[in-house]
LUMLOLO-425826 format. One line per field, with one value per atom (N, C-alpha, C, O): residue number from 1; chain; atom name; x, y, z. Coordinates in steps of 0.001 Angstrom, whole numbers, always signed. Layout:
k = NUM  ...
c = A  ...
a = CA  ...
x = X  ...
y = Y  ...
z = Z  ...
This chain:
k = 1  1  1  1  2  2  2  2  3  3  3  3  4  4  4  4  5  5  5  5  6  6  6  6  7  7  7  7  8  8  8  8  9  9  9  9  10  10  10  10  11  11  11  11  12  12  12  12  13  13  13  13  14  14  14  14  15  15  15  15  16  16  16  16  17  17  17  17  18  18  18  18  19  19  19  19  20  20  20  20  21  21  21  21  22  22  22  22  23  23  23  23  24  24  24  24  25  25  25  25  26  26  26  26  27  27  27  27  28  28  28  28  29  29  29  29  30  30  30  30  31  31  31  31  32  32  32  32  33  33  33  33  34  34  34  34  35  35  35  35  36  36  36  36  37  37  37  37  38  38  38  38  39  39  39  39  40  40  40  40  41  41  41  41  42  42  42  42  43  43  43  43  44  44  44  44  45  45  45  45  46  46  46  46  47  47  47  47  48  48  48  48  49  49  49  49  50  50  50  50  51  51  51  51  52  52  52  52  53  53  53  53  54  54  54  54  55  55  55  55  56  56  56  56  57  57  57  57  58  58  58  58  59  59  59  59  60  60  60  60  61  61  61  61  62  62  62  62  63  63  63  63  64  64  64  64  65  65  65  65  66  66  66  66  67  67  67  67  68  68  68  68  69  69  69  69  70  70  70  70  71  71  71  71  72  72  72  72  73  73  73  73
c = A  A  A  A  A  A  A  A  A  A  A  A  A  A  A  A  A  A  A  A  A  A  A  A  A  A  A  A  A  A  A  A  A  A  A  A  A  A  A  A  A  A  A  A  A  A  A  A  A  A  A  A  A  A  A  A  A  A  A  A  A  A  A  A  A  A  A  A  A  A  A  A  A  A  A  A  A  A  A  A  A  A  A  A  A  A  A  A  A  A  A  A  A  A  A  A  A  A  A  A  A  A  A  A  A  A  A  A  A  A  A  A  A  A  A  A  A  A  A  A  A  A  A  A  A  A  A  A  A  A  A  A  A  A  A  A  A  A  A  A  A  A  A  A  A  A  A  A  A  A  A  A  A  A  A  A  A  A  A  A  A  A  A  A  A  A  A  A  A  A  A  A  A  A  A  A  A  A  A  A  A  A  A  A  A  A  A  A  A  A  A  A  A  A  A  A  A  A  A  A  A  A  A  A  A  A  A  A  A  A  A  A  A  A  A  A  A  A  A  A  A  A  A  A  A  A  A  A  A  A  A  A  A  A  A  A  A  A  A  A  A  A  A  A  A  A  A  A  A  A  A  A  A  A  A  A  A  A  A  A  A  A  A  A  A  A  A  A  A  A  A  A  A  A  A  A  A  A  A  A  A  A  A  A  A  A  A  A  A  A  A  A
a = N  CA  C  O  N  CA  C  O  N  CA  C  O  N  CA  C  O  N  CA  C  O  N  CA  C  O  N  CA  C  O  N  CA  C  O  N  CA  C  O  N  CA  C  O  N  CA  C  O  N  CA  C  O  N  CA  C  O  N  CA  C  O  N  CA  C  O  N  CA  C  O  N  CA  C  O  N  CA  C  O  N  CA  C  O  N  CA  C  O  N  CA  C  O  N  CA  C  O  N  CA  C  O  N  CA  C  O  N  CA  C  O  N  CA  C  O  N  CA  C  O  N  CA  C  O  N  CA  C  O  N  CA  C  O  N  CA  C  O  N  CA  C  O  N  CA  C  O  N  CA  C  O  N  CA  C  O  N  CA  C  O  N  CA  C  O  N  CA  C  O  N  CA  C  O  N  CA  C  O  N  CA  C  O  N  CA  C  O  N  CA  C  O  N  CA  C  O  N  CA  C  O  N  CA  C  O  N  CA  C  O  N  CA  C  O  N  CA  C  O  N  CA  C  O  N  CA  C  O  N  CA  C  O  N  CA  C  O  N  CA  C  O  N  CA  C  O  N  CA  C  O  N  CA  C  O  N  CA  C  O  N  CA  C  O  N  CA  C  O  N  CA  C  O  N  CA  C  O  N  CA  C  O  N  CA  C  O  N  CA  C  O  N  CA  C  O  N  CA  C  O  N  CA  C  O  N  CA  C  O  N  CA  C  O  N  CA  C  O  N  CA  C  O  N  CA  C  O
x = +1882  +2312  +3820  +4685  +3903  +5577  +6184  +5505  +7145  +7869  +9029  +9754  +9501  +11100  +11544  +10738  +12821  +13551  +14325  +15491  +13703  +14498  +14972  +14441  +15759  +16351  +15464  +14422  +15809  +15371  +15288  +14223  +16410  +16446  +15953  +15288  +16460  +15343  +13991  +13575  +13197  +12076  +11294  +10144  +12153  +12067  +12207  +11291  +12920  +13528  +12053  +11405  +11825  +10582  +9275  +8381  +9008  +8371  +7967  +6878  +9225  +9555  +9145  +8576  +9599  +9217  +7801  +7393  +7103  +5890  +4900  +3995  +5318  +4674  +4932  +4064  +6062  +6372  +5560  +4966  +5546  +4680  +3449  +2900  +2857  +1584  +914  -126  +2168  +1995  +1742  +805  +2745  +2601  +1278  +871  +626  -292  -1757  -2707  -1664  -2380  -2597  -3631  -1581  -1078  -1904  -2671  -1270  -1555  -3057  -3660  -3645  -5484  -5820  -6293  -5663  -6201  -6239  -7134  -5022  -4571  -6299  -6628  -6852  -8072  -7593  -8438  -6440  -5947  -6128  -6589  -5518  -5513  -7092  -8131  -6757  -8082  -8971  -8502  -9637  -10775  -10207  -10107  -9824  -9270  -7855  -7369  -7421  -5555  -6037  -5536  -6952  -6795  -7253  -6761  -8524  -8415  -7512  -7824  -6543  -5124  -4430  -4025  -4425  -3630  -4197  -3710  -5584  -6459  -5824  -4951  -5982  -5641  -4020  -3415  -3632  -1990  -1927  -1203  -2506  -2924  -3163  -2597  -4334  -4473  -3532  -3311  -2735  -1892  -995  -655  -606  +1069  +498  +1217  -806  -1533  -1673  -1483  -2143  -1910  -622  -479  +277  +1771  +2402  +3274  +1705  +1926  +1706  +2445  +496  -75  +657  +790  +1368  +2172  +3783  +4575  +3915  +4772  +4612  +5237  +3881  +3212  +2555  +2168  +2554  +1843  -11  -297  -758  -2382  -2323  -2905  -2002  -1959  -1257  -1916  -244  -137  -732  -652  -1479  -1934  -3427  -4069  -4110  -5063  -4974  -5832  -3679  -3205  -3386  -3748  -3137  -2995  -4004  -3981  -5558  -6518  -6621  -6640  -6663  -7044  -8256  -9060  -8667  -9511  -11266  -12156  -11452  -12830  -13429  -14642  -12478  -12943  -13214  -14017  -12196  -12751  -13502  -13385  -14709  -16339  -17137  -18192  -16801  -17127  -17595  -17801
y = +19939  +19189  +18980  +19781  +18017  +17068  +17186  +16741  +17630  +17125  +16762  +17004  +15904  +15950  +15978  +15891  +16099  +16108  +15502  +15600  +14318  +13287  +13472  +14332  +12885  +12691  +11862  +11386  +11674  +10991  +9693  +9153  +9212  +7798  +7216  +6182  +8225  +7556  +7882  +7374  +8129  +8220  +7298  +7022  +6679  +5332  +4633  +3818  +4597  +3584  +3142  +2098  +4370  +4156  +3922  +3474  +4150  +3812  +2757  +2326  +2123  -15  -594  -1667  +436  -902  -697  -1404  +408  +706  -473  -1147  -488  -1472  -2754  -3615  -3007  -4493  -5079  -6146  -3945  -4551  -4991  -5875  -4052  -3640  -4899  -5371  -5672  -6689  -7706  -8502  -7534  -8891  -8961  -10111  -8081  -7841  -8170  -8588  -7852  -8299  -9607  -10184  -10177  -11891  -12781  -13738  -11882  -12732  -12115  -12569  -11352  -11366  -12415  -13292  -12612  -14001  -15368  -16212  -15334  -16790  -17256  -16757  -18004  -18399  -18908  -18810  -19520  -19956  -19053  -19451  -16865  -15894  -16068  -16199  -16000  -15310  -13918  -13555  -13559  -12498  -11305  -10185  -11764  -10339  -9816  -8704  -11141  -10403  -9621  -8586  -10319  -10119  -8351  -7585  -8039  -6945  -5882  -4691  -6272  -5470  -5348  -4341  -6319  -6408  -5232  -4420  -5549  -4406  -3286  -2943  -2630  -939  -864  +145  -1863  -1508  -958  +36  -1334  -1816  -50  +664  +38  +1439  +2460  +3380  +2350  +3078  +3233  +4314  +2091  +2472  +2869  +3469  +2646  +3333  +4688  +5289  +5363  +6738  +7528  +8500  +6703  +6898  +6769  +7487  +5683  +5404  +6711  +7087  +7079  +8262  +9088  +9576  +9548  +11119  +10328  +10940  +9117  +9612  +8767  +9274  +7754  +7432  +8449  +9607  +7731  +8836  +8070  +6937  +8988  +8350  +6999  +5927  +7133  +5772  +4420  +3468  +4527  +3473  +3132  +2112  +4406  +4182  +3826  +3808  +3542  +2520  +1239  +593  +745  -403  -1092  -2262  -361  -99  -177  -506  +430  +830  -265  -1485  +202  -724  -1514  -850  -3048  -3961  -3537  -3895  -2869  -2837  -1523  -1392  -579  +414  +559  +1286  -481  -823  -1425  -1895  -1633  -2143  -1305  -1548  +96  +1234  +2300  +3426
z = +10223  +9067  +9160  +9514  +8855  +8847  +7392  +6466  +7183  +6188  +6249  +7214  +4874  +4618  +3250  +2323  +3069  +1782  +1446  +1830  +246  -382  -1704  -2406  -2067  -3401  -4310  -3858  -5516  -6896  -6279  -5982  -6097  -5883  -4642  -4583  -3253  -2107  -2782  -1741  -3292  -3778  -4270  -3928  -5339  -6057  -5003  -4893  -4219  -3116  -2419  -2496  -1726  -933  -1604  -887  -2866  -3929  -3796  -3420  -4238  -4542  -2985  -2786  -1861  -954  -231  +691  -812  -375  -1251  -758  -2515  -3619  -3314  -3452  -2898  -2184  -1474  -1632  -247  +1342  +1245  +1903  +23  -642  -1058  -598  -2615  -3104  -2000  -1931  -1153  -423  +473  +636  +1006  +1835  +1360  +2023  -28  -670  -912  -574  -1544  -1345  -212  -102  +468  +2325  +2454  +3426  +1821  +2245  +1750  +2473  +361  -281  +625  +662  +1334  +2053  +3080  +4156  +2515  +4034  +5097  +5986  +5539  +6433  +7528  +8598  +7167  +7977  +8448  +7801  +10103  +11067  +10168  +9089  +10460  +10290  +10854  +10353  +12072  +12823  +12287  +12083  +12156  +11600  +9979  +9538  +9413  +8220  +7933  +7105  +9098  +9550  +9989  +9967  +10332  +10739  +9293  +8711  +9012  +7121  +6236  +5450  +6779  +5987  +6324  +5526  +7225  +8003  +7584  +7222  +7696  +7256  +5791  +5738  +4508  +3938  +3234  +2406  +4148  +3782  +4131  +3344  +5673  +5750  +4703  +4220  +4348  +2952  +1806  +1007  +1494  +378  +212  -845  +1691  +1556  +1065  +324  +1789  +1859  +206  -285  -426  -1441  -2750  -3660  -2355  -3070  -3182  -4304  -2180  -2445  -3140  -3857  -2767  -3709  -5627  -6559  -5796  -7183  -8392  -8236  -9505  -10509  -10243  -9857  -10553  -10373  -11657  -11492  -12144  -12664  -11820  -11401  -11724  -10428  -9217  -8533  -9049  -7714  -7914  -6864  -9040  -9470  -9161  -8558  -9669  -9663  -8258  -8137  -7348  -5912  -4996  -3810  -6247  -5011  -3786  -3951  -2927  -1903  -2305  -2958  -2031  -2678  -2407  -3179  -1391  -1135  -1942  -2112  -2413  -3248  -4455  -5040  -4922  -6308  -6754  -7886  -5854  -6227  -6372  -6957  -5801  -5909  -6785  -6332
């Protein structure tokens, strides 16, 4: 196991741009123009910053968040 030690504000920091990448990734699934396969990679990314997202969000945000195929679930 890996760790490190951030402050208040890198926290928020990495917070905002985890929610960013997030938003946008999301954005860009919608687009039909994207291939099947990229949109597949979007996906896995997708989940990666989500995990990432988790440790540092409250469970209420990270609803907001669920990745799209789980919340049919």
């Amino acid at each position: 196991m890996l760790g490190f030690m951030i402050n208040e504000l890198e926290r928020k920091e990495i917070e905002y741009l985890l929610r960013r990448e997030m938003e946008e990734l999301l954005h860009d699934l919608g687009d039909q123009r994207i291939e099947h396969i990229v949109k597949r990679a979007m996906e896995e990314r997708y989940r990666i910053l989500f995990k990432l997202f988790k440790r540092f969000a409250t469970e209420k945000e990270c609803l907001k968040y669920l990745p799209p195929k789980y919340k049919h679930r």
